[in-house]
C-alpha positions in Angstrom: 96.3 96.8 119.5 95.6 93.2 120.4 99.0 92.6 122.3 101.7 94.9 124.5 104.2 92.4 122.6 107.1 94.1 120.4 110.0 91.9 118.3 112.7 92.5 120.7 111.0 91.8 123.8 109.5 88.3 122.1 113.0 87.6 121.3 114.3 88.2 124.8 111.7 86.1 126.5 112.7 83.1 123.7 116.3 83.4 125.2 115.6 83.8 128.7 113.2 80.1 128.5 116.0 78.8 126.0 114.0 78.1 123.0 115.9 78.0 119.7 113.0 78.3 117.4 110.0 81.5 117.1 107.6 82.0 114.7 105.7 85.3 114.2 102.5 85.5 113.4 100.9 88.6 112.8 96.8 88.8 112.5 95.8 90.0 108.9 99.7 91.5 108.1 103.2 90.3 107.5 104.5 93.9 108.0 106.7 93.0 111.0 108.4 89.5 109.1 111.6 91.3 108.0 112.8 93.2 111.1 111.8 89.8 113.3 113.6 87.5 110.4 116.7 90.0 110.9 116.6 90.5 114.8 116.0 87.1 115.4 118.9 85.4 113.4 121.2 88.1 115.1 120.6 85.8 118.3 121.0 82.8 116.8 117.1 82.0 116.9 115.7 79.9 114.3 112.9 82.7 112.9 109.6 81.0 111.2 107.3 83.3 109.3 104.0 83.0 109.3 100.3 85.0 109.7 97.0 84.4 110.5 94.2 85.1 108.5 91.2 85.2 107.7 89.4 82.5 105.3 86.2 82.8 103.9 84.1 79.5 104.1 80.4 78.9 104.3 79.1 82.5 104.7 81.5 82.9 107.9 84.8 84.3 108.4 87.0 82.1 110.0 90.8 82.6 111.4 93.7 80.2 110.4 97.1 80.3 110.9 100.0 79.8 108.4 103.2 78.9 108.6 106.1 79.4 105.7 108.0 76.0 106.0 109.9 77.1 102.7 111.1 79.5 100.2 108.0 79.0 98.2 105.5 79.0 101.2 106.9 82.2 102.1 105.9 83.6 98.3 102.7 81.9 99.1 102.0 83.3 101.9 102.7 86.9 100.5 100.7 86.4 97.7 97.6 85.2 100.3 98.1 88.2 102.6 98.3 90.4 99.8 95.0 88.6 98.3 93.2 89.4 101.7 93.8 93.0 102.0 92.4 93.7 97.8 89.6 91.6 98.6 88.7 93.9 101.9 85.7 95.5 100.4 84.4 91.8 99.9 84.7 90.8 103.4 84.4 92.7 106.7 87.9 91.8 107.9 91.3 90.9 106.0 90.0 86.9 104.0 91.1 85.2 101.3 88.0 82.3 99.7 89.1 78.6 100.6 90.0 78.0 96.3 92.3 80.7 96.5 93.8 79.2 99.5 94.1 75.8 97.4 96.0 77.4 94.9 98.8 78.7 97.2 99.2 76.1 100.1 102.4 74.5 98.9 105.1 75.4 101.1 102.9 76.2 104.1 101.8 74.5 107.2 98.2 75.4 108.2 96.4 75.3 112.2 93.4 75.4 113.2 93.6 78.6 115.3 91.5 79.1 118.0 87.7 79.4 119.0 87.7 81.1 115.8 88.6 78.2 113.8 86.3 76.6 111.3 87.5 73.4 113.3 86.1 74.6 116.3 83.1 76.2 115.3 81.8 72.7 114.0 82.8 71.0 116.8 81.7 73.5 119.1 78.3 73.0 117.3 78.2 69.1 117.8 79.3 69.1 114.0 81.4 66.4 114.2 81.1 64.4 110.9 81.3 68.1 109.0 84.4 68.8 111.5 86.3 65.3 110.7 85.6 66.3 106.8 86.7 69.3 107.0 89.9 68.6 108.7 90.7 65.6 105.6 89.6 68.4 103.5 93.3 70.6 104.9 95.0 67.9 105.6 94.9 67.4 101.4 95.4 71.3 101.1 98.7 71.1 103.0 99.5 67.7 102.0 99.8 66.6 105.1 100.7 69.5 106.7 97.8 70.7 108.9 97.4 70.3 112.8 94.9 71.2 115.4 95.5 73.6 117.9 94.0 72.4 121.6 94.1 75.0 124.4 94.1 74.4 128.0 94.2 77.0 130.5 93.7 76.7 134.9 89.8 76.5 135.3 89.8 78.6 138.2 90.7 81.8 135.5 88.9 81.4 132.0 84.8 81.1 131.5 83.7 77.0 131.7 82.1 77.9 128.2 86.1 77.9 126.8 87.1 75.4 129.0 84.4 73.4 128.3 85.1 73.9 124.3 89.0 73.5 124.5 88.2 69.9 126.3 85.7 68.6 123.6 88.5 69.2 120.9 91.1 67.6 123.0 88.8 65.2 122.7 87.6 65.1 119.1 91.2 65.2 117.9 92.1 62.4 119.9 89.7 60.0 119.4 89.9 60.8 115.4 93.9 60.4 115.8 94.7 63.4 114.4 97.8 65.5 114.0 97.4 68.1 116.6 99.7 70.9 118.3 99.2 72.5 122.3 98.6 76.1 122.3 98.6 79.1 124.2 97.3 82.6 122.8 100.0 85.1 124.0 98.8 88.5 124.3 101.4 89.7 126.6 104.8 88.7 128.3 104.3 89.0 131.9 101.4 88.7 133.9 102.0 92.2 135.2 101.2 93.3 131.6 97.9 92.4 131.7 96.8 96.2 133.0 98.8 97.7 129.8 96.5 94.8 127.8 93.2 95.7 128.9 94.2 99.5 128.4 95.4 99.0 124.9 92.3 96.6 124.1 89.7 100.0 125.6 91.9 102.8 122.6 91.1 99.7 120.3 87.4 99.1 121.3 86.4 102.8 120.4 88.1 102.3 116.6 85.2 102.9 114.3 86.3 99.4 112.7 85.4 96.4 114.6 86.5 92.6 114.1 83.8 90.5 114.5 86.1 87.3 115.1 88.0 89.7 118.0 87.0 89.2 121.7 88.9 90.8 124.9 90.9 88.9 126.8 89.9 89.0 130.5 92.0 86.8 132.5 96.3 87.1 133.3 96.7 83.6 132.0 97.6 84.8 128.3 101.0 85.4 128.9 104.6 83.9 127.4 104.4 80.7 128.7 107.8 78.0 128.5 107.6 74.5 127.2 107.8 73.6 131.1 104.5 75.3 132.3 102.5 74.0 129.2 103.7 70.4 129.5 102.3 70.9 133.1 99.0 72.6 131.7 98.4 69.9 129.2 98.5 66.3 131.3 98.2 63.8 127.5 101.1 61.6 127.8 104.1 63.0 125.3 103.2 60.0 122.9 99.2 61.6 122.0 100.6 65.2 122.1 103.7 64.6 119.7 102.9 65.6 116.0 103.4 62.2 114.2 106.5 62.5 111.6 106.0 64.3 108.8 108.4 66.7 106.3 109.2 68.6 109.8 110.3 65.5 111.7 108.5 64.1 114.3 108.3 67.1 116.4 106.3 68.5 119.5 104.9 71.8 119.3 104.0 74.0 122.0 102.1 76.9 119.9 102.1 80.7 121.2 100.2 83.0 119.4 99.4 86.5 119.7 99.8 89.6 118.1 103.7 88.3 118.4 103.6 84.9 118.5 106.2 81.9 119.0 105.7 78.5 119.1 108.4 75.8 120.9 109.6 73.4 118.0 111.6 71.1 119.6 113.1 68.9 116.5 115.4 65.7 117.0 119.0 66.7 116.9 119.6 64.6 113.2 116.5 66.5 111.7 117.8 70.3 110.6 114.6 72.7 111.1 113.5 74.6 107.4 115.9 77.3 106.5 113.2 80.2 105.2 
């Protein structure tokens, strides 16, 4: 109950800004990946499955997202979300350990995730020589594959704690020239559903399980945003925010996640996207 989004309205909103390409990307579950594989090839969107989870590293739980690039990521991917929810009793949330991670990361893309990314805990704690390490550490595990997410949202509407975060790891991934990919958590559609948000976030809040990597949202700026509005949002020059070429093509991301999530992948017109 972290999002008003459902499959149907996430493909609608894809359509209406013109994207050809969505990925969902459900916390903890996969248990929405067929009907959105289904729905969205039915209107000729380009449908990426992925989740994110949690990983179990240094006595912390941290989130990280996962994309299936391939047939095999996809099995991956299963087997890790699987993994998570028989080792529940282990951890307080859904988590996998980072050496079972290792042994099923071909085929998938890895980010960073949010504030509640190992990459940005370290660097939030002026851990940078621990954050650069750990970042060659995933770029190994995905062979390549791995990106940093970098969020950046009006000043006037989010806490200058986040801003101030979000600006230092702008920072850190440029200055380390790392792969990295502009995101926007997406928690509803519309502005206007921000009321439904906060209402749905209170049923949740009196569950007798709690998250401790889950905070409420408290600003309207969490919505589907288009490639347009985060181009604006995000003023690096295209050439520092483009992912440099890799086995996707050298593509730009604009990442949206949420309960429901979808990223912009806009590919060159030679390069064909990975059929899943």
């Amino acid at each position: 109950m972290e999002s008003t989004i459902k499959i149907d309205g996430l493909l609608e909103a894809a359509s209406r800004s013109n994207m050809e390409t969505v990925a969902l990307t459900d916390k903890y579950i996969m248990s929405g990946a067929i009907e959105f594989y289904r729905k969205a090839v039915s209107r000729n969107i380009k449908p990426i499955i992925g989740c994110e989870i949690g990983l179990a590293a240094g006595g912390r739980i941290f989130h990280l997202v996962l994309l299936a690039k391939d047939e095999c990521g996809y099995e991956n991917l299963c087997r890790i979300v699987s993994r998570s929810h028989l080792e529940k009793g282990t951890f307080p949330v859904p988590a996998v350990d980072e050496q079972y991670l290792i042994k099923k990361s071909k085929g998938l893309i890895g980010l960073s995730a949010c504030t509640s990314g190992e990459v940005s805990f370290l660097v939030g704690k002026g851990c940078e020589k621990e954050a650069r390490k750990k970042v060659m550490d995933y770029l190994k595990i995905f062979e390549g594959d791995f990106y940093i997410e970098i969020q950046r949202y009006p000043s006037y509407r989010i806490s200058p704690s986040h801003s101030s975060l979000s600006e230092i790891l702008i920072g850190f991934t440029l200055k380390n020239n790392f792969p990295l990919v502009a995101t926007n958590g997406v928690h509803y559609i519309k502005t206007d559903d921000f009321a439904a948000y906060q209402y749905l976030y209170k049923i949740r809040s009196m569950s007798s399980k709690s998250d401790p990597l889950t905070r409420p949202i408290t600003n309207s700026e969490h919505y589907f945003k288009s490639s347009l509005e985060m181009e604006r949002l995000l003023t690096i020059s295209r050439r520092q925010s483009s992912i440099p070429a890799s086995s996707q093509g050298n593509a730009i991301w604009y990442w949206i996640w949420a309960k429901l999530s979808s990223p912009v992948l806009i590919f060159p017109e030679q390069r064909p996207a990975a059929v899943i």
